[in-house]
C-alpha positions in Angstrom: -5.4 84.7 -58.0 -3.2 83.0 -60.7 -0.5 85.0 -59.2 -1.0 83.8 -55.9 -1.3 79.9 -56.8 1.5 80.5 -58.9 4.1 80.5 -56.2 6.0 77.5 -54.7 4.8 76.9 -50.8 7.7 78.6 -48.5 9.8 75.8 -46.7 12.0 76.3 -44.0 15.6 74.6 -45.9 16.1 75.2 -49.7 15.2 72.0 -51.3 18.4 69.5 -52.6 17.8 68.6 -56.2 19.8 65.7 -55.6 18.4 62.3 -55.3 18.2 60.9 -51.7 20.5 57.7 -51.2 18.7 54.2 -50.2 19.0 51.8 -47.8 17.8 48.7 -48.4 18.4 45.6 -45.4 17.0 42.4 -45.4 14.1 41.3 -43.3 16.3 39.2 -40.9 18.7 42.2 -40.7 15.4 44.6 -39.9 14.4 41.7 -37.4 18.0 41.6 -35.5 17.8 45.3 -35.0 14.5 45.0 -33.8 15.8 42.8 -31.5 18.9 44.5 -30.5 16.6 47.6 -29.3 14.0 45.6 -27.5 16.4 43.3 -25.4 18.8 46.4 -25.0 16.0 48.6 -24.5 14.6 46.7 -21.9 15.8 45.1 -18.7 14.3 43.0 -16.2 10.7 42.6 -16.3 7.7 41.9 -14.1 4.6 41.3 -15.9 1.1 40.7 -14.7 -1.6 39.0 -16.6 -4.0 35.7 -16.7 -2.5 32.7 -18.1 -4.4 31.5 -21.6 -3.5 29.0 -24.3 -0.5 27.5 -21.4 1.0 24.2 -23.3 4.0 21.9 -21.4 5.9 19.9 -24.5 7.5 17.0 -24.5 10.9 18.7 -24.3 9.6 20.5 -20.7 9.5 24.0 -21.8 6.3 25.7 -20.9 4.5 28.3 -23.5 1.6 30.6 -22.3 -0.2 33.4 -23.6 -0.3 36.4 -20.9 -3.4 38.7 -21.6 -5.4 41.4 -19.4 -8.7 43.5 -21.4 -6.4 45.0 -23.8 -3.5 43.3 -25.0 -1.5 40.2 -25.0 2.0 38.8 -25.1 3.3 35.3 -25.8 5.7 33.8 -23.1 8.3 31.0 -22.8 9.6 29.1 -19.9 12.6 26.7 -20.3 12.3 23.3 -18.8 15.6 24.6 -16.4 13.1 27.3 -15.0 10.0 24.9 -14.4 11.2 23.0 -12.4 11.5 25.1 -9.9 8.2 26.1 -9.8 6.0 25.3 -6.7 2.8 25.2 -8.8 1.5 24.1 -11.8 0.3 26.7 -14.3 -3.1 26.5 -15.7 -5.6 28.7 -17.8 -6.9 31.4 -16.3 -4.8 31.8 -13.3 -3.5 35.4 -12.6 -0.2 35.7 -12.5 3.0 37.6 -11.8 5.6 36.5 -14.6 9.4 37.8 -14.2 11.7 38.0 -17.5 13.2 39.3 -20.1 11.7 40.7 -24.0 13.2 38.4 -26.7 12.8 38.3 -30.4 11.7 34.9 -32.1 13.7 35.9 -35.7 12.0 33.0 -37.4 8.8 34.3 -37.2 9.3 38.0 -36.4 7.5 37.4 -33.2 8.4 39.2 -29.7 7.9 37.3 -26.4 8.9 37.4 -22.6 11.1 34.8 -22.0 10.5 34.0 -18.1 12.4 32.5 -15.7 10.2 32.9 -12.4 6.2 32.4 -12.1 4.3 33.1 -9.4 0.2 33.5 -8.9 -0.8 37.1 -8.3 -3.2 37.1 -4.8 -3.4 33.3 -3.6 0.0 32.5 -2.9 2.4 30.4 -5.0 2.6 27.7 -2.0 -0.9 27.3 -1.2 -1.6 26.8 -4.7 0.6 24.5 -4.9 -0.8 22.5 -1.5 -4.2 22.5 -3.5 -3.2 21.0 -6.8 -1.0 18.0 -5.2 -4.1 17.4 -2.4 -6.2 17.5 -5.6 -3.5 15.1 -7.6 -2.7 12.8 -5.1 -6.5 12.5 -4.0 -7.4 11.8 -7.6 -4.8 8.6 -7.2 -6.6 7.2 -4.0 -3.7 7.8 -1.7 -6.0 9.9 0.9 -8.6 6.6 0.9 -8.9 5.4 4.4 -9.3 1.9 3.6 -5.7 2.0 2.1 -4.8 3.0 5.4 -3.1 0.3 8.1 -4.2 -0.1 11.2 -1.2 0.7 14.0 0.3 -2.3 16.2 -0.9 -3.1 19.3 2.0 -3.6 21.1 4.7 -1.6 18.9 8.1 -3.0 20.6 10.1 -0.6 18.9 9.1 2.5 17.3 10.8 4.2 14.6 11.0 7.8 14.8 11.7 10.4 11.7 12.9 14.3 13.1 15.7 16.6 14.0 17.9 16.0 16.9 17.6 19.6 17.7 14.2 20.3 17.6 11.9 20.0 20.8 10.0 17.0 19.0 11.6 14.0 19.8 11.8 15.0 23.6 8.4 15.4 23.3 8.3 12.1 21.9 10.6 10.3 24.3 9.0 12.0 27.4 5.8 10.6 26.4 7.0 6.8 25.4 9.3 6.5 28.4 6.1 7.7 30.6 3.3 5.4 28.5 5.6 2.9 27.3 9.0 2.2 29.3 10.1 -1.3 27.8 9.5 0.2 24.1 12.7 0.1 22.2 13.2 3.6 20.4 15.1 3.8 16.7 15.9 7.3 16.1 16.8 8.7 12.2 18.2 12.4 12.6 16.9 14.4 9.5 16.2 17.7 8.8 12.9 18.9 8.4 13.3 22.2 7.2 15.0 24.2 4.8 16.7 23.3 0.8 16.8 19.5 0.6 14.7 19.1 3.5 12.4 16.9 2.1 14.9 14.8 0.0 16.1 13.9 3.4 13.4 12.7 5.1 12.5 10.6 1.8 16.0 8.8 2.5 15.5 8.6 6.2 12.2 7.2 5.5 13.6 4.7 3.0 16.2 3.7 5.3 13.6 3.1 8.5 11.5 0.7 6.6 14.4 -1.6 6.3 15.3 -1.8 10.1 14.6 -5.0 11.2 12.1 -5.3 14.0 10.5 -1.5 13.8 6.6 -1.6 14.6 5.5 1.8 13.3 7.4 5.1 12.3 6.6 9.1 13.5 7.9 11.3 11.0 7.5 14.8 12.2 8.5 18.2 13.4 7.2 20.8 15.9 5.0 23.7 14.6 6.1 26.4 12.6 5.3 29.0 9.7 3.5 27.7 6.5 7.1 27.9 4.7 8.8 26.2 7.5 5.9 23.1 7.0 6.8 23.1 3.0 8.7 19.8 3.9 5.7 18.1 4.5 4.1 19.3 1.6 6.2 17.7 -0.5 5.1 15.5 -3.0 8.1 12.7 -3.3 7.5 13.1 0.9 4.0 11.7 0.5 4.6 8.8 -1.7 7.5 7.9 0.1 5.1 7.7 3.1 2.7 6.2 1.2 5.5 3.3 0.0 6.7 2.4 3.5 6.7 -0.9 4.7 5.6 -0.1 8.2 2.7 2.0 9.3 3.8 5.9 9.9 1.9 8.3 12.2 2.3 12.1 10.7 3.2 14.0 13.6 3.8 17.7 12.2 3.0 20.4 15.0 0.4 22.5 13.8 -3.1 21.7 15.5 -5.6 23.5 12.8 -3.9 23.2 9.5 -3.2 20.0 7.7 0.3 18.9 5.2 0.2 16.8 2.4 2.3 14.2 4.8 -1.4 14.6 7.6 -3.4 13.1 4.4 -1.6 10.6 3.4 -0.1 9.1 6.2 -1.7 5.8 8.0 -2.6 7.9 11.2 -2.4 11.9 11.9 -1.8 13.5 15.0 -1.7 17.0 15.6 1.7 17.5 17.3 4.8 15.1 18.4 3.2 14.3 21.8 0.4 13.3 20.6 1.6 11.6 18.2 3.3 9.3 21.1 -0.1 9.1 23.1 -1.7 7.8 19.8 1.2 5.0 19.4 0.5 3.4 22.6 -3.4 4.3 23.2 -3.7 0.7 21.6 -1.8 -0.8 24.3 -4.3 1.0 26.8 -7.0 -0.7 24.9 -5.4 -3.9 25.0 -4.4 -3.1 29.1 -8.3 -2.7 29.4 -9.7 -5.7 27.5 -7.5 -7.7 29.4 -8.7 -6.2 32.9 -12.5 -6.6 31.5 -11.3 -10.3 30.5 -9.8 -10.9 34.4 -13.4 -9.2 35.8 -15.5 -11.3 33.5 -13.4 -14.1 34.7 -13.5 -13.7 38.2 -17.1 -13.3 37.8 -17.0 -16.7 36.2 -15.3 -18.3 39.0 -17.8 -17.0 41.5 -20.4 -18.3 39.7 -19.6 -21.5 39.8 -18.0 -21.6 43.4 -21.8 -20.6 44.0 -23.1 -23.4 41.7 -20.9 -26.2 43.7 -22.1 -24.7 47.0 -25.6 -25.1 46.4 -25.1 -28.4 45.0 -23.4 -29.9 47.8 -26.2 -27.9 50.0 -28.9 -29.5 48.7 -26.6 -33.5 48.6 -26.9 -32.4 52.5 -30.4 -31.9 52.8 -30.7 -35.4 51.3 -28.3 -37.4 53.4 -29.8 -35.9 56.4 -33.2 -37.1 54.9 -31.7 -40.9 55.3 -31.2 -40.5 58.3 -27.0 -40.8 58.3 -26.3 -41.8 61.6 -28.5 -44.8 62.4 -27.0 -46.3 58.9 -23.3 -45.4 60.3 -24.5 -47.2 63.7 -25.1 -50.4 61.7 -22.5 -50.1 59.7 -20.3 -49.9 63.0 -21.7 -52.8 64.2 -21.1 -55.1 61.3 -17.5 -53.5 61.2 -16.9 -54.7 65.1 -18.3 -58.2 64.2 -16.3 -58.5 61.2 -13.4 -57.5 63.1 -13.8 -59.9 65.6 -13.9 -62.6 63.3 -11.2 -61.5 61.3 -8.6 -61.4 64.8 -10.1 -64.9 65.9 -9.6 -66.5 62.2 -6.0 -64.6 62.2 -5.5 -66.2 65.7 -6.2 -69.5 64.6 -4.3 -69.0 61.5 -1.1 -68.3 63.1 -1.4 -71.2 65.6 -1.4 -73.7 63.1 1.6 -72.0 61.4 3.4 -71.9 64.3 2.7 -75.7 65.5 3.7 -76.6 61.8 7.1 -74.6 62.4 7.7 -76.5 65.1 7.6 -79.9 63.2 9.6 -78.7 60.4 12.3 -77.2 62.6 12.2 -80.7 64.8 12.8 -82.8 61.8 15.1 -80.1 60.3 17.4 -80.8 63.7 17.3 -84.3 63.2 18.7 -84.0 59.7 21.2 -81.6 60.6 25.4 -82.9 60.5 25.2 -80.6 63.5 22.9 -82.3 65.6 25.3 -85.7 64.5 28.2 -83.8 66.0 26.6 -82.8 69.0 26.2 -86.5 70.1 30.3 -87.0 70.0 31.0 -87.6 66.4 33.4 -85.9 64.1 33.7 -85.1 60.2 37.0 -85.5 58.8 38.6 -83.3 56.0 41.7 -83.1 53.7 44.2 -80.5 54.3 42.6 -77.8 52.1 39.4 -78.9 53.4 37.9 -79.4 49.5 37.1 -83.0 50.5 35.7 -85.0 53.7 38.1 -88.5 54.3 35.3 -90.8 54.5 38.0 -94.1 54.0 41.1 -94.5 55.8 42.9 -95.6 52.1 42.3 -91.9 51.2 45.0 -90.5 53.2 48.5 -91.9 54.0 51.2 -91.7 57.0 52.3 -87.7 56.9 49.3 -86.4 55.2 47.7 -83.4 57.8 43.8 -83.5 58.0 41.0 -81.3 59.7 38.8 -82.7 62.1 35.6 -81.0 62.9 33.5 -81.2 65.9 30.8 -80.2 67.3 32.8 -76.8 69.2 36.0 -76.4 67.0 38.4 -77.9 65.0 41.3 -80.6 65.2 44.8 -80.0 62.5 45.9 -83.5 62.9 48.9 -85.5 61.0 48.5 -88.9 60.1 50.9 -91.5 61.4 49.7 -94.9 60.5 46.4 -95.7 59.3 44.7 -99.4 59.5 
C-alpha cells in the first residue's frame, strides 16, 4: 500500500520546475478589454423586455432598466435618439429596444446603448395617439365649452389641404352648390409625409392672419393610420387650438378619430361634409327667416281680419241711424244754404259793381285825358322833362311838344307875348 501511495499521479506533459511568469493589469485595463470583446463581439442588437426604473434627466437622455423573469440589463437613450420617438416610455410597457452593448468603465457596468424604441404588440403609433389624447385631455383642450360656435353667414372660408388631393374639390363642389357668393381662401400644404405637420402648423398660422376669413377646414381625404399621423400631431393640435378663427377638422376617415377631430372647434367626418357643416347654419338662418315671413304673414292677416270686422260692425250701426233720412236733411239745408249764399253773392257783386261805376265816373273826370278830349293841349320842352305852363319859359327858336288828345305837335317858337 505504502508502495502504491508512494508514487506521483501520472500527468500527461512532464511538469516545468520553473516558476510561471505573471501578468498583472489594472482594473481599468481589465475593464477596456472587457469592453473591447463585448462591443467587438457583438453587433447590432434587438432586445425585448418590459421597461422598469425608466428616468428622463434634465439633460434629455432617457435611462431604463429592461427585464423579463430572469434577468435584466440597464439601457441608455441619448436625447438625439428621443426625440424621435413616437411615444413616451413608461414602466411596465413591453418593448422592443434596438442597440448596441457598451461598457460604462467608471463603474464596470455593461449596458445597451439604444438608439430606436418601439412597444412590442400595441403599436408604437397608437400608443402614441393614446398618451397625447390622454395629455392634451388632461389640459382641457378636448372641453366642449372651449369650443366656438361657427359663423352663420361665413363670407369667406379659409381652407387648409393639398392642391392635389380630391379634398378641396370636394370642398369647392359643395360651397359653390350650398354657398355660391362665399369667397374661398385656399393655403396649399401638405398633409402627408416628413414635415407634414410642421406645414400645416405654418399654413395654419398664416390663415389666422388673413383679413376677413370666417372659419378654416384643415383637412385631407382618408387614408392608412400612418398616412393620418399628420393629424395626430401634437404642435398640429395646439396650433388648432391657438387659431384665431373657428376650424372645422375635416380629415376623411368616417369611424376613427385624429388628435386634430378632438380638438378642433367642429369635426366632420370627411371634406364634404365638412362643407355641408360650414353652411348648414346658413340653412338654419334661411329657415328662421322663412318661419319669421310665415309668422308675419299670419300677422298681417290677422289684423286685415280685425279691421274688417270692425268696420263690419261701424256698418251695422250707421244703418241702425237710419243714414239716408239724415243725408236727406242734410241735402236740404245744403240747397237752402246754397241758395242764400248765390242770392247774398248776387247782391254782393251789384253793389260792387255800381260802386265801380262811380269811381271810374269820377276817375274820368279827373283824368288830363278827359281835359284833352274837350280841345285842350299840354305843352312840353324839347326833351319833354318839363310841361311850358308860362310863355316866359321858352324863347323865339326854342322847339316844344304839344300834346293832344290823338297825337303830338314838334312846334318852333317864333315870338311869344
Amino acid at each position: 500500500m505504502s508502495d502504491l501511495f508512494s508514487q506521483p499521479f501520472e500527468d500527461d506533459e512532464p511538469v516545468d520546475a520553473r516558476p510561471r511568469e505573471r501578468r498583472v493589469v489594472t482594473v481599468s485595463q481589465l475593464t477596456g478589454s472587457i469592453r473591447a470583446v463585448l462591443e467587438s463581439g457583438f453587433g447590432d442588437l434587438w432586445v425585448e423586455g418590459e421597461i422598469s426604473n425608466c428616468k428622463r434627466w434634465n439633460t434629455g437622455h432617457l435611462y431604463f432598466t429592461l427585464k423579463d423573469g430572469g434577468s435584466q440589463i440597464r439601457a441608455v437613450m441619448y436625447r438625439s435618439a428621443v426625440r424621435y420617438l413616437t411615444f413616451t416610455p413608461e414602466d411596465g410597457q413591453h418593448v422592443i429596444a434596438r442597440g448596441r452593448l457598451a461598457v460604462y468603465e467608471p463603474k464596470g457596468e455593461y449596458q445597451l446603448l439604444c438608439d430606436h424604441l418601439q412597444p412590442h404588440g400595441l403599436g408604437a403609433l397608437q400608443l402614441a395617439f393614446e398618451q397625447l389624447k390622454k395629455k392634451l385631455q388632461a389640459e382641457g383642450l378636448f372641453a366642449q365649452e372651449r369650443k366656438r360656435p361657427l359663423p352663420v353667414l361665413p363670407r369667406k372660408i379659409g381652407v387648409v389641404t393639398s392642391l392635389d388631393g380630391a379634398a378641396l374639390r370636394d370642398i369647392i363642389k359643395v360651397l359653390r352648390r350650398r354657398h355660391p357668393n362665399a369667397h374661398i381662401v385656399i393655403r396649399p400644404t401638405r398633409v402627408q409625409g416628413d414635415g407634414a405637420a410642421v406645414d400645416i402648423v405654418r399654413s395654419l398660422r398664416a390663415m389666422g392672419k388673413v383679413a376677413g376669413v370666417d372659419v378654416i377646414i384643415v383637412g385631407r381625404g382618408g387614408g392608412s393610420v400612418e398616412d393620418l399621423q399628420s393629424f395626430n400631431d401634437e404642435a398640429v393640435a395646439r396650433a388648432i387650438v391657438a387659431s384665431p378663427i373657428p376650424v372645422v377638422s375635416a380629415v376623411g376617415h368616417e369611424v376613427d378619430f385624429t388628435i386634430a377631430d378632438f380638438v378642433a372647434d367642429l369635426r366632420a367626418p370627411t371634406p364634404s361634409a365638412a362643407a355641408e357643416l360650414v353652411v348648414a347654419a346658413k340653412d338654419e338662418f334661411c329657415r328662421r327667416i322663412d318661419s319669421l315671413k310665415q309668422r308675419l304673414d299670419a300677422g298681417m292677416r290677422a289684423g286685415i281680419q280685425r279691421r274688417m270686422n270692425a268696420v263690419h260692425t261701424l256698418r251695422l250701426a250707421l244703418e241702425a241711424r237710419d243714414v239716408r233720412r239724415r243725408l236727406a236733411a242734410i241735402r236740404g239745408r245744403l240747397t237752402a244754404g246754397d241758395g242764400r249764399l248765390y242770392a247774398a253773392a248776387r247782391r254782393n257783386r251789384d253793389r260792387a259793381d255800381a260802386r265801380f261805376r262811380v269811381l271810374v265816373g269820377r276817375l274820368e273826370n279827373l283824368s288830363p285825358l278827359g281835359v284833352l278830349a274837350r280841345g285842350y293841349a299840354v305843352c312840353w320842352n324839347a326833351d319833354r322833362t318839363a310841361i311850358i305852363s308860362r310863355a316866359s319859359a321858352v324863347t323865339p327858336g326854342d322847339r316844344v311838344r304839344v300834346t293832344l288828345n290823338e297825337g303830338e305837335l314838334h312846334c318852333d317858337v317864333r315870338t311869344t307875348e
